[in-house]
N, CA, C and O atoms as a GROMACS GRO file, in nm:
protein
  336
    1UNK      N    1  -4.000   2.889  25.597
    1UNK     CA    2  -4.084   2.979  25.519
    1UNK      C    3  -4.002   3.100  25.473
    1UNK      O    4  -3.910   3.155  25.533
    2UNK      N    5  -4.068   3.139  25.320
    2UNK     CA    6  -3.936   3.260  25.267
    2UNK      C    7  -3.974   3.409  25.330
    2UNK      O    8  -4.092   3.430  25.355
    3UNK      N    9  -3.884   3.502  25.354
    3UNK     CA   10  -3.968   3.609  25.391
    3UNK      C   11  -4.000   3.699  25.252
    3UNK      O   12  -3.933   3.688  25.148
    4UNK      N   13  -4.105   3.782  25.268
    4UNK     CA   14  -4.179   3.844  25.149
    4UNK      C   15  -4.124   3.957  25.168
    4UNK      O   16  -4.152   4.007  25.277
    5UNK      N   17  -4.032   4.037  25.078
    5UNK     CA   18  -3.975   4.175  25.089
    5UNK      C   19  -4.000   4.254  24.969
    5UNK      O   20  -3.995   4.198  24.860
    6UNK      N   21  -4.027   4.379  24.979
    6UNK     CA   22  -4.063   4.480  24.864
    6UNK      C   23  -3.945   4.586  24.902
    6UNK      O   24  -3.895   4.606  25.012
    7UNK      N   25  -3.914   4.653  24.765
    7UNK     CA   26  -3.849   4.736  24.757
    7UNK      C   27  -3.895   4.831  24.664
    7UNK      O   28  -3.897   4.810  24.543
    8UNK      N   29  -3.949   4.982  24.742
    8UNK     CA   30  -3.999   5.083  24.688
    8UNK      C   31  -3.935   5.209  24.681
    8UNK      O   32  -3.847   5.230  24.765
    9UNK      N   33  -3.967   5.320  24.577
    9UNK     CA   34  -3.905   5.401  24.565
    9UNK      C   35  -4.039   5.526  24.506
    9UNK      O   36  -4.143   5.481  24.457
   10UNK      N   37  -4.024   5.629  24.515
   10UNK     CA   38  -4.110   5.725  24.509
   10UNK      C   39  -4.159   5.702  24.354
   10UNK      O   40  -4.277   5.723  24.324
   11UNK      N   41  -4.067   5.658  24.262
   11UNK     CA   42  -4.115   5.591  24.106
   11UNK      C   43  -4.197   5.465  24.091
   11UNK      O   44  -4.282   5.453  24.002
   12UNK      N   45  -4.172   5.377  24.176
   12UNK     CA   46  -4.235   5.221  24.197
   12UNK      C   47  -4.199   5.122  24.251
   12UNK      O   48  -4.080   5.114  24.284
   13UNK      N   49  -4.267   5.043  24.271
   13UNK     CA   50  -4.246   4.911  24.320
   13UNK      C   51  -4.150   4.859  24.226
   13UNK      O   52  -4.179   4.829  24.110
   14UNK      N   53  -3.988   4.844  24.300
   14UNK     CA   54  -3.851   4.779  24.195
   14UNK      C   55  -3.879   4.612  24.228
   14UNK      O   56  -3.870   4.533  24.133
   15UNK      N   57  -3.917   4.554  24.382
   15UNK     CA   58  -3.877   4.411  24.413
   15UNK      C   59  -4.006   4.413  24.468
   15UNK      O   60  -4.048   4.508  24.533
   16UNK      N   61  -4.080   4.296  24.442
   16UNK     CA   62  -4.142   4.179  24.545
   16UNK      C   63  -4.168   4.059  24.543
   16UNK      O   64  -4.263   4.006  24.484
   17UNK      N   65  -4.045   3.984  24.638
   17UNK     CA   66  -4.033   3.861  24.631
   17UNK      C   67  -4.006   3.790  24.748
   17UNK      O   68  -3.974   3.839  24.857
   18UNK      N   69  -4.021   3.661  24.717
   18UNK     CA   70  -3.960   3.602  24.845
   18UNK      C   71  -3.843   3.551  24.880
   18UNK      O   72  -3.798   3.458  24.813
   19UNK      N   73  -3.782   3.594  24.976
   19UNK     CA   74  -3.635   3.576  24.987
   19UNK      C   75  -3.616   3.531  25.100
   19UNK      O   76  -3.713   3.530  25.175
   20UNK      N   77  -3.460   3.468  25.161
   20UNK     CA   78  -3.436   3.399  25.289
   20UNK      C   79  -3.458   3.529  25.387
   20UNK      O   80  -3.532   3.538  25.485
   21UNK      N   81  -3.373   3.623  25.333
   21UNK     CA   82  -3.349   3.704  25.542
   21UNK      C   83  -3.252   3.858  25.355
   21UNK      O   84  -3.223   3.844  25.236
   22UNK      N   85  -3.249   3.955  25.440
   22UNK     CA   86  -3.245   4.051  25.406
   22UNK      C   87  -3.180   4.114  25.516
   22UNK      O   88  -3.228   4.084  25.626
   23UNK      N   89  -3.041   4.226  25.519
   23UNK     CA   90  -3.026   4.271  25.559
   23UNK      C   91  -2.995   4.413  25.540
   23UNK      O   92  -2.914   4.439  25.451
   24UNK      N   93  -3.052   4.520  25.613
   24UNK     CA   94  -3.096   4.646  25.597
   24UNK      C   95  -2.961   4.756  25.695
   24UNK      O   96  -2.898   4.726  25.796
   25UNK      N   97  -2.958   4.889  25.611
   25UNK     CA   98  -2.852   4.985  25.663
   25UNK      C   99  -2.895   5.089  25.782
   25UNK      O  100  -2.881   5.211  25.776
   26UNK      N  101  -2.943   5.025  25.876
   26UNK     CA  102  -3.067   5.122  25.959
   26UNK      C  103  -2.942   5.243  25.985
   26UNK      O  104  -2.830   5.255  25.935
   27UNK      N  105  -2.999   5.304  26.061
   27UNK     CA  106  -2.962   5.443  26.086
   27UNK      C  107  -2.834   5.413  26.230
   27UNK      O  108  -2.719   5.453  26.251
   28UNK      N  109  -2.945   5.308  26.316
   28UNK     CA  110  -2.874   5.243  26.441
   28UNK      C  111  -2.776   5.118  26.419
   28UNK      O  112  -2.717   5.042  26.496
   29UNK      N  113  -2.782   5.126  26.320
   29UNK     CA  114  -2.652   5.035  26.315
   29UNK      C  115  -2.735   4.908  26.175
   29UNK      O  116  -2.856   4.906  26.153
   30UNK      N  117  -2.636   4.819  26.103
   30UNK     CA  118  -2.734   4.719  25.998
   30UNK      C  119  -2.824   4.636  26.094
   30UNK      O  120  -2.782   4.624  26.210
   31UNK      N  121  -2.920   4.588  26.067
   31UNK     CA  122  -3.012   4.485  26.111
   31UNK      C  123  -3.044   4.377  25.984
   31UNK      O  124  -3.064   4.424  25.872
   32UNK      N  125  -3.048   4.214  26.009
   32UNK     CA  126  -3.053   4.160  25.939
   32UNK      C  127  -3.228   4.119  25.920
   32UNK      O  128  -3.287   4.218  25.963
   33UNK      N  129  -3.312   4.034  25.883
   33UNK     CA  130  -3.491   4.043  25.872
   33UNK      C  131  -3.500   3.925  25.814
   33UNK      O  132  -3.484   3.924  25.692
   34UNK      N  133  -3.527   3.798  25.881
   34UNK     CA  134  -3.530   3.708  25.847
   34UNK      C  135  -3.727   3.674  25.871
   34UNK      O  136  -3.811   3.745  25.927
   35UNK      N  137  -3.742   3.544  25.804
   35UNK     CA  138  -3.921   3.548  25.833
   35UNK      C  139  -3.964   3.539  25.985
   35UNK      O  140  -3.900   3.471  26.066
   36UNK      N  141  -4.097   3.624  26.025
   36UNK     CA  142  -4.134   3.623  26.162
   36UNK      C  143  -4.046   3.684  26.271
   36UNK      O  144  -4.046   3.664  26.392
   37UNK      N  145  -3.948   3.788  26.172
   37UNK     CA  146  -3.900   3.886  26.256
   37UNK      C  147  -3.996   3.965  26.366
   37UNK      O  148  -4.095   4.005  26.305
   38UNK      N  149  -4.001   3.991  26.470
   38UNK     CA  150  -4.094   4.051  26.548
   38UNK      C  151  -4.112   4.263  26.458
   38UNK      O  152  -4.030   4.338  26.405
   39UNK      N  153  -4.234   4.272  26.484
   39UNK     CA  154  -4.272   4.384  26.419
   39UNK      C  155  -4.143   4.505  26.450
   39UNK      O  156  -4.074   4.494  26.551
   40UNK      N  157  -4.123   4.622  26.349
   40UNK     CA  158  -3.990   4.692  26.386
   40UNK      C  159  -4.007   4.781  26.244
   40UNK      O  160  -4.022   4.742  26.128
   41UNK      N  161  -3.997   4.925  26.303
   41UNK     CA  162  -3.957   5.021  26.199
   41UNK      C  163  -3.825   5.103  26.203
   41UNK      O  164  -3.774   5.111  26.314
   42UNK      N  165  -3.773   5.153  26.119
   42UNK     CA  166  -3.625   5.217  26.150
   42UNK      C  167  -3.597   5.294  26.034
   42UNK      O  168  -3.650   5.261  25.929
   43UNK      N  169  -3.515   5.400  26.040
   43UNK     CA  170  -3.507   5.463  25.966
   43UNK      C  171  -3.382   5.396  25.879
   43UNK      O  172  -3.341   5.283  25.905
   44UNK      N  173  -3.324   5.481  25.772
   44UNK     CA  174  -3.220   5.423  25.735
   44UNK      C  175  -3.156   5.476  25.657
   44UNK      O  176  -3.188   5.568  25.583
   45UNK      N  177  -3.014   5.401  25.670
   45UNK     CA  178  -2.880   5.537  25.592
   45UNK      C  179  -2.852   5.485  25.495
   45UNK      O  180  -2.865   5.363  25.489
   46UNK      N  181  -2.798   5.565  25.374
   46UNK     CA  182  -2.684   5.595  25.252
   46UNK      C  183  -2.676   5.428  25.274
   46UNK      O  184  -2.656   5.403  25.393
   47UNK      N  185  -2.684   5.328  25.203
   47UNK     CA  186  -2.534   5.196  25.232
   47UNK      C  187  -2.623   5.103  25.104
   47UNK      O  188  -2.679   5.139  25.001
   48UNK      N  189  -2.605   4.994  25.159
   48UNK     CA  190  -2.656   4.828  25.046
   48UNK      C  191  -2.720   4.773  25.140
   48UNK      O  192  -2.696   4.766  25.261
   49UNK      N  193  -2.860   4.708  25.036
   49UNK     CA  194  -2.949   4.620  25.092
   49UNK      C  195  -2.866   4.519  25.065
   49UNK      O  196  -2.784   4.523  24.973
   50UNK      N  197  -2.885   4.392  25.166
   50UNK     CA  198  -2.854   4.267  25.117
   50UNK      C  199  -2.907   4.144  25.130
   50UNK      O  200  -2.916   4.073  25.230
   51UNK      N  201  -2.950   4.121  24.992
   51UNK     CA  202  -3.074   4.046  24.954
   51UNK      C  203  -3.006   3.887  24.938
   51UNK      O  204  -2.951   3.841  24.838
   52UNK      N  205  -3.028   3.820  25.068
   52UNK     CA  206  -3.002   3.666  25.028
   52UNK      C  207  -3.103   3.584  25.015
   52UNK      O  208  -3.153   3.531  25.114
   53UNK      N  209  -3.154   3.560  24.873
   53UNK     CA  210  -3.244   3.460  24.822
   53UNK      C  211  -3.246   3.370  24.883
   53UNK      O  212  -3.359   3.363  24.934
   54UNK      N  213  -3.166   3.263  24.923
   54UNK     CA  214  -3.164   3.094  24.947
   54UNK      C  215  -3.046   3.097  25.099
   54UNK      O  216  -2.943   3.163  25.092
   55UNK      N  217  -3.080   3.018  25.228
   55UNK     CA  218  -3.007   2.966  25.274
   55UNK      C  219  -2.837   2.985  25.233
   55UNK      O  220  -2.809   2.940  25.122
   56UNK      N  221  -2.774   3.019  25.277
   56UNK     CA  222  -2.628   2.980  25.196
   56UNK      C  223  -2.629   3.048  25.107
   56UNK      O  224  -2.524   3.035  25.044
   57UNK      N  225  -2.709   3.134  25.056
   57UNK     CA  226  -2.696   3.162  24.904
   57UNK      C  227  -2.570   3.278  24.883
   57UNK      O  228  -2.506   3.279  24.989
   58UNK      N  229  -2.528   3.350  24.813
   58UNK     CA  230  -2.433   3.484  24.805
   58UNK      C  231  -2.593   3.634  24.788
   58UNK      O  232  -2.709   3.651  24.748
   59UNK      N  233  -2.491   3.694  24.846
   59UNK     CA  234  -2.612   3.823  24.905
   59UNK      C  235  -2.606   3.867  24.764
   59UNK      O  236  -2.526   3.844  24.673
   60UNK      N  237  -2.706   3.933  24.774
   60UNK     CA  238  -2.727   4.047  24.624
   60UNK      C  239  -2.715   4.198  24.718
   60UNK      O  240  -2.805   4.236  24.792
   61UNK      N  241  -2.581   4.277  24.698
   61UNK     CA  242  -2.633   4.389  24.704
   61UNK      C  243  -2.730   4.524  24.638
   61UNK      O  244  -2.747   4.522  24.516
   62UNK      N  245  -2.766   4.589  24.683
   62UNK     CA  246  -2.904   4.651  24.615
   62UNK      C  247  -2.824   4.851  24.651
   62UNK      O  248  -2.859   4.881  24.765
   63UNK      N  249  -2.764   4.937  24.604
   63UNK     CA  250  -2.760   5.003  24.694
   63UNK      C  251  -2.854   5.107  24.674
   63UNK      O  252  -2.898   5.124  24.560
   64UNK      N  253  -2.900   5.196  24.791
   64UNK     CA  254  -3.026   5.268  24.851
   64UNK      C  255  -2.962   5.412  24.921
   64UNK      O  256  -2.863   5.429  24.993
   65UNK      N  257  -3.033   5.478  24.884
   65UNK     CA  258  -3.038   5.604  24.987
   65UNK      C  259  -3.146   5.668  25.031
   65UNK      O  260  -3.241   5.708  24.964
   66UNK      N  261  -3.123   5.678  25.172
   66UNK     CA  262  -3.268   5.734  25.248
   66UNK      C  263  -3.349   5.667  25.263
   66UNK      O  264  -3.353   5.570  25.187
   67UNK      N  265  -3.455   5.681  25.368
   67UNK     CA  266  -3.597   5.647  25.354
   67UNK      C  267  -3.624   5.573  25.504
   67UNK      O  268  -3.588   5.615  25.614
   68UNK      N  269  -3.691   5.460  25.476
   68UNK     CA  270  -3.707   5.344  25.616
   68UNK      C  271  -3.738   5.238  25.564
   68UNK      O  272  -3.740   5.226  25.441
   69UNK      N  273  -3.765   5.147  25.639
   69UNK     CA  274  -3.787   5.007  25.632
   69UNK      C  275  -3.898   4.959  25.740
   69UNK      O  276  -3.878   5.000  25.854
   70UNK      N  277  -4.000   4.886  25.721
   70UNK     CA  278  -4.115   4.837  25.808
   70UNK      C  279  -4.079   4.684  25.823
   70UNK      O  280  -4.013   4.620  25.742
   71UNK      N  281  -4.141   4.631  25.955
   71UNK     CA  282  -4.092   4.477  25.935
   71UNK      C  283  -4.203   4.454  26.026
   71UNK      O  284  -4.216   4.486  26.145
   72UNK      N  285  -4.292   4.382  25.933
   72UNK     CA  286  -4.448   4.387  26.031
   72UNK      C  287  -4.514   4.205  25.964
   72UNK      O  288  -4.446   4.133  25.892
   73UNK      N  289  -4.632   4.176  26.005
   73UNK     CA  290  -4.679   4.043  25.996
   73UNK      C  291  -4.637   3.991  25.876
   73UNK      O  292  -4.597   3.876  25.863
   74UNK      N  293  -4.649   4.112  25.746
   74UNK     CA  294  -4.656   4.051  25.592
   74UNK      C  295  -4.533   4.064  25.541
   74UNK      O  296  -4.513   4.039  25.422
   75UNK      N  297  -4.459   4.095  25.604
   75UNK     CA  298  -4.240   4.071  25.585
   75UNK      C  299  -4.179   4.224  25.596
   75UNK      O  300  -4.167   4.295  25.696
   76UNK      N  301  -4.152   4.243  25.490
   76UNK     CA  302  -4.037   4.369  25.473
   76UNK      C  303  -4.037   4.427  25.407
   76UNK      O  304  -4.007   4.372  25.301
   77UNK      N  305  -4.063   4.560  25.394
   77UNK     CA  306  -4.060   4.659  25.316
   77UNK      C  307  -3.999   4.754  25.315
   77UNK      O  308  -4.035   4.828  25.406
   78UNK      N  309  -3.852   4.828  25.204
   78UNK     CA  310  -3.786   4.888  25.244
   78UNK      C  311  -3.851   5.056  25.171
   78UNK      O  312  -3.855   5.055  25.048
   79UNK      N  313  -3.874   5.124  25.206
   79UNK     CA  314  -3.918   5.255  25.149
   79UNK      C  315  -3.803   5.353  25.118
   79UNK      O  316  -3.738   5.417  25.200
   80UNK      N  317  -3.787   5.350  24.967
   80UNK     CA  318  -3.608   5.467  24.982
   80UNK      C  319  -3.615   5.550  24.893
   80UNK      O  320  -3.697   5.545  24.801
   81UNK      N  321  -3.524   5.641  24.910
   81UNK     CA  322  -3.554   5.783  24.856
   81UNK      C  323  -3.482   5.778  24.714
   81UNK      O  324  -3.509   5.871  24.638
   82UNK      N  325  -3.416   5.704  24.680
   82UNK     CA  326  -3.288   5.637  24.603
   82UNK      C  327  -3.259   5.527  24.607
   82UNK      O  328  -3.199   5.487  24.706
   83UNK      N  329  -3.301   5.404  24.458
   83UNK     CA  330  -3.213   5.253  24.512
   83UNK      C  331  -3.183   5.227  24.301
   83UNK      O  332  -3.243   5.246  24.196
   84UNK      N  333  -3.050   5.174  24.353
   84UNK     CA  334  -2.974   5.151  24.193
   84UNK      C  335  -3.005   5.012  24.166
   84UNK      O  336  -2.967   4.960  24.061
   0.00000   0.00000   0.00000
C-alpha cells in the first residue's frame, strides 16, 4: 500500500500524493516514513525531503526549511516554513 503524504506551506497545499516511503530532515537526526509507520511528530531542520514514488524508484529531492512533520493513521504530512 502507497503512503499518502502532503506537503504544506503557510501559502498552500504544494503535494498530495501517494508515494512509497519519504524521507524527512527531523531535527534528531533524518527519519525515513514508509506506509503504517507507527504514529510520530518531530520537528525539523533546514535540509531535503526525499520523495521516493515507486519501490526502487530515484528520490525526488524537495528542499524545505523549518516547520514539522506528523506521521499519524492517514500518512504524512510535512508542515514547513519554506519548501522550493
Amino acid at each position: 500500500m502507497p503512503l499518502h503524504f502532503e506537503l504544506v506551506t503557510p501559502e498552500k497545499l504544494l503535494r498530495s500524493e501517494e508515494v512509497h516511503m519519504v524521507t524527512v530532515p527531523g531535527t534528531e537526526g533524518d527519519f525515513a516514513v514508509l506506509e503504517g509507520h507507527a504514529p510520530f511528530m518531530s520537528t525539523i531542520r533546514d535540509g531535503q525531503l526525499l520523495v521516493q514514488r515507486t519501490a526502487g524508484g530515484a528520490p525526488e529531492p524537495i528542499a524545505i526549511r523549518g516547520g514539522f512533520a506528523e506521521v499519524s493513521d492517514k500518512g504524512l504530512t510535512v508542515l514547513a516554513e519554506h519548501a522550493d
